[in-house]
N, C-alpha and C positions, 0 to 999 in steps of 0.2 A: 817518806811517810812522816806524819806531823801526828799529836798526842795531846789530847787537854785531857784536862780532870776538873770537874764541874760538879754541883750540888743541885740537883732539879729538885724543887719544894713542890706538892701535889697540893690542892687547895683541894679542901671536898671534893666538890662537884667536880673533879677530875682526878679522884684518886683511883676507877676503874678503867680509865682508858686505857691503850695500849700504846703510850706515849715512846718510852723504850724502844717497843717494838718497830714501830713505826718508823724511829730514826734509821734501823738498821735496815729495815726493808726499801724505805721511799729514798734515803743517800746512800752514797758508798765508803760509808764509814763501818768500822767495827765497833760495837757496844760489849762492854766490862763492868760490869756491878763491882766495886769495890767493895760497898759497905750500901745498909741500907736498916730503915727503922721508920716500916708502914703499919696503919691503923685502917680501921675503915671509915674514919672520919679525914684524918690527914697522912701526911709521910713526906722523907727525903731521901734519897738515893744520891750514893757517890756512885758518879759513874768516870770511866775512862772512854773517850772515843778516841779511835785512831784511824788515823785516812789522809789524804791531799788536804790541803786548808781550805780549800774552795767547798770541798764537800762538806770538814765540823762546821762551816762556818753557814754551810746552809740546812744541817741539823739542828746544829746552835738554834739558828731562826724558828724551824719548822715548829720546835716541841715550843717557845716563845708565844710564834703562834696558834697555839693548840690549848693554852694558858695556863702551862706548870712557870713557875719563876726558875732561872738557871743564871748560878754565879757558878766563876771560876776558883776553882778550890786552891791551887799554883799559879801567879804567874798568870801570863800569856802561853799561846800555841809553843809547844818544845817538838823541837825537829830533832 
């Protein structure tokens, strides 16, 4: 099992979607709120995902294209 720690920034017009959710549901990764500080205008979430690298890294993509911005908070993937 592989481990990133990431910072999804929500732009407006995507601060109600279920971006989060969605990761855990549509890959087989697990989602971890770290820390977070959302408005209803904007917000960012530290999140933890943990899973196969094949799958953060098609999370990674999914919420990308879904259009929150995500950097890695650590590093690369820690196995």
């Amino acid at each position: 099992m592989a481990n990133l720690k990431i910072r999804i920034t929500f732009p407006e017009d995507k601060i109600k979607e279920p971006i989060i959710y969605n990761a855990g549901k549509n890959y087989k990764v697990v989602t971890n709120i770290r820390r977070a500080d959302v408005t209803e205008k904007t917000g960012w979430v530290d999140l933890e995902l943990e899973g196969e690298i094949e799958e953060i890294d098609k999370a990674v993509s999914g919420m990308k294209a879904a259009g929150v911005i995500v950097n890695p908070i650590e590093g690369d993937v820690i196995e």
